[in-house]
N, C-alpha and C positions, 0 to 999 in steps of 0.2 A: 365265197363262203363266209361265213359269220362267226366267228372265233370269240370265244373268251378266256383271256391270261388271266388266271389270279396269280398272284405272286410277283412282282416288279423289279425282282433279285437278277444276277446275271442271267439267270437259266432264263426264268420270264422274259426278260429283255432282250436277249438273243433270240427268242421263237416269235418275240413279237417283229422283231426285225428282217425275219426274214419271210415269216408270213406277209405281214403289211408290204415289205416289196414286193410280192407276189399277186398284190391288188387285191388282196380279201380284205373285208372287213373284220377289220382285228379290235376291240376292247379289253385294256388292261387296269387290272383291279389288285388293289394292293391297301392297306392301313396308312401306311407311311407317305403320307401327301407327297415327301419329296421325290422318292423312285416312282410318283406316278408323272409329278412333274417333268422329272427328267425322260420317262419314256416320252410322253408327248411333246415336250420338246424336241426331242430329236428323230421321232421316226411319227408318221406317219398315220398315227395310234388315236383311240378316243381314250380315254384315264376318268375314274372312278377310284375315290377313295374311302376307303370300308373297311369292314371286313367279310373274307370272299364268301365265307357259309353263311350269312343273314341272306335271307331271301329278299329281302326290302333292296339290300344292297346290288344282288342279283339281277332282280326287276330292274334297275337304275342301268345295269350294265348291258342290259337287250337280251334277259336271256329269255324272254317267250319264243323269240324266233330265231335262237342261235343254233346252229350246226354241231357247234362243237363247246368243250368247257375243257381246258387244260390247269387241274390244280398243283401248281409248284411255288407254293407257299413254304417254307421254312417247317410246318408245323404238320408230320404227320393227321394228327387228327383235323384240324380245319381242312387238307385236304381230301379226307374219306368224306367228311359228313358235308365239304363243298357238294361233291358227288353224288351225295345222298339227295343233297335239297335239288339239283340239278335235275335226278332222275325222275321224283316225286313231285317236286312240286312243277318242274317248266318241263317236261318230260323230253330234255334233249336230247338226241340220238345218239351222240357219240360222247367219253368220258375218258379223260385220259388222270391219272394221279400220279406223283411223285414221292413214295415211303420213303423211309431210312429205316425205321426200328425191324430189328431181325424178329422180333417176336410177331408184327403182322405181317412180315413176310412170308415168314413159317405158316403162320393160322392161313395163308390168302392161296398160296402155293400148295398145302395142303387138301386143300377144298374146303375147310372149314366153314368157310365162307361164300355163301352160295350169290351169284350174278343177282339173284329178287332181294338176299336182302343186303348186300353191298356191292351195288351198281356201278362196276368199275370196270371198262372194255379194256383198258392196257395200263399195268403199273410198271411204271419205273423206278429199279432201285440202282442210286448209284453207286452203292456199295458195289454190288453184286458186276454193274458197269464198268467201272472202276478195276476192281478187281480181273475180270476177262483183259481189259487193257493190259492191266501189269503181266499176265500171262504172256497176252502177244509180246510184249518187250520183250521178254525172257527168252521166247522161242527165235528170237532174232535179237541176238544181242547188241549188233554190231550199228543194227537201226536205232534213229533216234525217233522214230515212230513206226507202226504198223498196224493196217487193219487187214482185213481176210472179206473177200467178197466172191460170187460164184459160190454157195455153196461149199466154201473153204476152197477152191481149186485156185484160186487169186489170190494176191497180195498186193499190198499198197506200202512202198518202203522209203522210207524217210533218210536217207543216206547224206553226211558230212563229207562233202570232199575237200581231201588234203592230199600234202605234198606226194604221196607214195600212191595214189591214181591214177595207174596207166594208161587213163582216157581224156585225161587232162589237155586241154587245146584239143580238141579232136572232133573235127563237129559232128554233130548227132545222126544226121544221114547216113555218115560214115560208119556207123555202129551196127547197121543193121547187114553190109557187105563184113566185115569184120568177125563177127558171130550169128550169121543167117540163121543156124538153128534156135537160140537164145530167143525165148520166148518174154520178152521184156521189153519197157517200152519207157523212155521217161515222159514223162505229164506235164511235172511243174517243177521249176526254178525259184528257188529266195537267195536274191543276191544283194548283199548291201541293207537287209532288210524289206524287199521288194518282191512280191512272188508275183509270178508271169507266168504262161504256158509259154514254152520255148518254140520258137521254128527247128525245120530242118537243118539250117545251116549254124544254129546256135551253137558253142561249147561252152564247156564246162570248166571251172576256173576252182584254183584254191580259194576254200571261206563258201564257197556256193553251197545249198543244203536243197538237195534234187530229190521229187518224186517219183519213185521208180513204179510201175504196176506189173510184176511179173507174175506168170505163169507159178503155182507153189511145186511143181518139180523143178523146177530152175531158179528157185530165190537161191540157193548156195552158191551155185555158178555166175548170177547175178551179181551177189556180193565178193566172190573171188574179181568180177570184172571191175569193178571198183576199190579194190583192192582193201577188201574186208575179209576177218577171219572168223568164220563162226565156232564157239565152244561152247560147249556141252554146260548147264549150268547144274553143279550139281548140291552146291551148296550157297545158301542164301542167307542173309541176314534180311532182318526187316525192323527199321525202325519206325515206329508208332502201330501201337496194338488194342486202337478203336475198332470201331463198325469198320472199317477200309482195312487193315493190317490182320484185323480178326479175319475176314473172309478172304485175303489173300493170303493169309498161313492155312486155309483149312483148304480153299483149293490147290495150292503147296498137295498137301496131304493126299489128297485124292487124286495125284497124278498116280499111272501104273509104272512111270519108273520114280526109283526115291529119292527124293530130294531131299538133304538134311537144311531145315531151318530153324531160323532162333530170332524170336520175338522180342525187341526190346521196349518198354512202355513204360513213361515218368509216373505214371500217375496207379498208385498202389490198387484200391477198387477193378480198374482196367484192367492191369496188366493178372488179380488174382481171377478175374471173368475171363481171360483169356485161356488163363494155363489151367482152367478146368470144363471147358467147350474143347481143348485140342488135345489131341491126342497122344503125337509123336514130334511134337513140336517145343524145346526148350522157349521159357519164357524167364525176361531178366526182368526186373523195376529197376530204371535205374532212367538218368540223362542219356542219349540218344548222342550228345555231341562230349560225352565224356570218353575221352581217348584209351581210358584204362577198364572204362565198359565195353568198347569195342574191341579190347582185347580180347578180353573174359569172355565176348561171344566169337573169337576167331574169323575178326574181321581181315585179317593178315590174306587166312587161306580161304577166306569164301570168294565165289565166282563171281557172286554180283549184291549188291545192296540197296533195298528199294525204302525209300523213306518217304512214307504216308500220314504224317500227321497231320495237324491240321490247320499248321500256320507252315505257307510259304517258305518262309527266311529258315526256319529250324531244318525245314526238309533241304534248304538247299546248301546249308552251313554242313551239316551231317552229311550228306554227298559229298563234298568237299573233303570233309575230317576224314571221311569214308576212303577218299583216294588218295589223301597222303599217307594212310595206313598200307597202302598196299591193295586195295581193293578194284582190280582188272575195269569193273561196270559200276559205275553208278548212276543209278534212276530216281530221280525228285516228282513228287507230287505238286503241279505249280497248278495253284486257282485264277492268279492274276496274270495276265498273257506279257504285260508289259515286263516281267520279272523274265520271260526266256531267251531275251539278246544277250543278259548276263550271262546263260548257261553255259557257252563258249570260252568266255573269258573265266569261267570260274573252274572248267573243265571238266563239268557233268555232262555224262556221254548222251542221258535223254527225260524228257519227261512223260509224266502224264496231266492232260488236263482232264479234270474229271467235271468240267464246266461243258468242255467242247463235247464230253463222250457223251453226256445226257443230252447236250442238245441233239446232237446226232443220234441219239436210240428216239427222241420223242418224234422229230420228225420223221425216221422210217417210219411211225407210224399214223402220221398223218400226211404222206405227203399225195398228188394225186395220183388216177390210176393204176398201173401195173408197177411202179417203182418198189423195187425189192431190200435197197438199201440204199442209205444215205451216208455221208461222214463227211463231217465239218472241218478244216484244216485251216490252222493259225486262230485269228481272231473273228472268223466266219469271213476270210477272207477267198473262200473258195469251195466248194463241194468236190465229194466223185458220189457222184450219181448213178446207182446199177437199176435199169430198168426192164423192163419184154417190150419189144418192138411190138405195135398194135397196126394192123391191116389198116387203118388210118391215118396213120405217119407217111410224111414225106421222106422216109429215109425206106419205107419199105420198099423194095425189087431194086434198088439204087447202090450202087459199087459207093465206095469211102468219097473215091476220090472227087466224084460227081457231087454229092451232098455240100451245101456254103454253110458249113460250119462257122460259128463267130470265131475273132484271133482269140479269145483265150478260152478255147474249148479244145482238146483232143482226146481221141477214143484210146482206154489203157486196155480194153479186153473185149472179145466179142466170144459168147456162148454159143453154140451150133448143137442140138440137142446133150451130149454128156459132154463134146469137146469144147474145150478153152481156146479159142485163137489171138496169134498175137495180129492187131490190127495192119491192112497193108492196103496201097490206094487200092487194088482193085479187086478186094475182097467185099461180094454183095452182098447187102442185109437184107433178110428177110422177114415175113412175117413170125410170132414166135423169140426171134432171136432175141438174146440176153445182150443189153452191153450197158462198161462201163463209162462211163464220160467224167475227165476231172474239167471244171468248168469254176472259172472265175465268178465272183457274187452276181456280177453285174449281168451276166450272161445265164443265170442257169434260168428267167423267163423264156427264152429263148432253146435254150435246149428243152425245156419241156413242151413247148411248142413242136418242136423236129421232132418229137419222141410219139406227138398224141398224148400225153400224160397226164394232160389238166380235164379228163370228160368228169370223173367221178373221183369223190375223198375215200370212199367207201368200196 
């Protein structure tokens, strides 16, 4: 397939990375000579330097015969009217944009805006990304990550283990005589900084940061086995109250049980656009890493603290400030992946990347086939992959154990019309069936290969 990135940013450069390993023909278009240099040096990419809505500039990048046009440019409007020059002038089939501004997202989501006259097949906002992320943390506090796959009946849980891990030395085999009913499965290991899919006979060590994929009536008891406690969060701070802190205080709001939270935001403009968009939601102006501000918002007795701004180092300073205050959880907003080996030593319980969340929303939707969901973990150093087995897969009429799976692929869940199963060797997949696969970079040509999943993008 024939792809065009405009944008040369992480987000662009991550999709061009993992498409281009995927053997499409990928061109990446950016202004900035140098992010296009550096994609072409390093992945596998053709680079145009432009800008992405000039149709002249378009033409130079293949778009008469391109499949696709992904705009994640920086600039709201360069990439709608990208999209526009795409539909109109080289009439490409597929259109993917990346917003930010809540006002077209309003007017887009609304219907305002009709498909003929803003030709846009899938927006992604990462606010809106972002925001369902810091959700998931919340709902699992004890995780330093989590996604929901199945139709929400799965989870994917990012568990620290330490000293007070009653499974610690225990090898992994072992776990499933142990708690047979335990509908849980671990995936992947990072250990030392290293993530692997684990064998059967692997354990589990202090410092080790394990993927878990359970069943969502069993994530509690999952986490009891790992010796994690879940509490109810009922009261929340949040520091930074942009586009990301704004729509995570209003989704706050719109939960059906109450959450009390409190907005804190530096910057006067902001933080007075916040506290008149929210409803039930105290908002402060004030420093974020000021310790007599975080009084004043009763950082003592709140359950958890999510700091979303929009630099790094403040989110993860404030995290910090946040938990010599007394604050049980805290959660950092990190864009640079290199700043999360810190997190440990600094003793922030988890973050969000909201780099890795959009790559993973864009590619669910382009990835091929029947693939239902994607999620990118670490530095695109690995997928889980939820796909429908197609009548042309080598995996369909074939038991687990039968199937030559690559070493760093294992199966976290298998779907059977409404039930979730936990995967076992001689449990046969069928046509139909849902499953998940977490699967190292290097391997998921391969798993989509076993799956049948590269016939159609469409």
């Amino acid at each position: 397939m024939k792809v065009i990135i405009c944008g040369a940013g992480q987000v662009g450069w991550q999709i061009a990375r993992h498409l281009s390993g995927e053997l499409n023909d990928v061109t990446v278009v950016d202004n900035n000579p140098d992010l296009v240099r550096r994609a072409t040096d390093t992945l596998d990419v053709q680079g145009i330097a432009g800008f992405a809505s000039y149709p002249d500039v378009l033409d130079r990048a293949g778009a008469r015969d391109a499949d696709m046009i992904i705009a994640a440019t920086h600039s709201d409007e360069v990439n709608m009217v990208t999209c526009q020059v795409a539909h109109s002038v080289f009439g490409i089939q597929r259109k993917i944009a990346r917003l930010r501004s809540q006002s077209y997202l309003t007017a887009i989501y609304s219907d305002l805006y009709r498909r003929d006259h803003l030709p846009i097949d899938v927006v992604i906002s990462p606010e809106r990304e972002v925001a369902a992320a810091a959700m998931r943390r919340l709902s699992a506090p004890a995780a330093f990550d989590t996604e929901t796959f199945m139709n929400g009946q799965a989870q994917l849980l990012g568990i620290m283990i330490h000293e007070d891990c009653p499974i610690i030395n225990t090898p992994l085999r072992q776990l499933t005589d142990l708690f047979s009913t335990l509908r849980s499965i671990v995936v992947g290991v990072r250990r030392e900084g290293t993530l692997f899919a684990p064998e059967p006979g692997d354990q589990l060590f202090v410092g080790d940061q394990c993927y878990v994929f359970s069943h969502v009536e069993d994530v509690s008891r999952t986490m009891d086995v790992f010796g994690k406690t879940q509490k109810k969060q009922d009261r929340v701070v949040i520091v930074g109250g942009g586009n990301v802190g704004l729509e995570v205080a209003k989704t706050l709001e719109e939960q059906k049980e109450r959450i009390r939270s409190k907005v804190i935001e530096r910057d006067r403009a902001s933080a007075e656009r916040a506290a008149e968009e929210l409803e039930r939601t105290i908002v402060l102006n004030g420093d974020g890493l000021d310790a007599a501000l975080l009084k004043e918002a009763g950082i003592e007795r709140a359950d958890a603290m999510l700091a979303v701004t929009d630099d790094d180092k403040t989110n993860m300073l404030a995290a910090v400030r946040a938990k010599a205050e007394g604050c049980p959880l805290a959660i950092a907003l990190i864009n640079d992946p290199t700043l999360v080996p810190l997190m440990q030593p600094m003793g922030i319980d988890a973050y969000i990347n909201p780099r890795a969340t959009t790559v993973s929303s864009i590619l669910r939707h382009i990835r091929h086939g029947r693939v239902r969901q994607v999620y990118s973990i670490g530095d695109a150093e690995a997928e889980v992959i939820e796909a429908e087995v197609l009548s042309t897969s080598p995996m369909a009429g074939a038991r687990l154990r039968d199937i030559d799976f690559p070493e760093g692929v294992l199966v976290g869940a298998v779907r059977k019309g409404d039930e979730v199963l936990r995967p076992t060797g001689g449990l046969r997949i069928e046509e139909g069936d849902v499953v998940a696969i977490f699967s190292m970079a290097d391997d998921v040509p391969e798993v989509e290969r076993l799956m049948q999943v590269s016939i159609d993008f469409f």
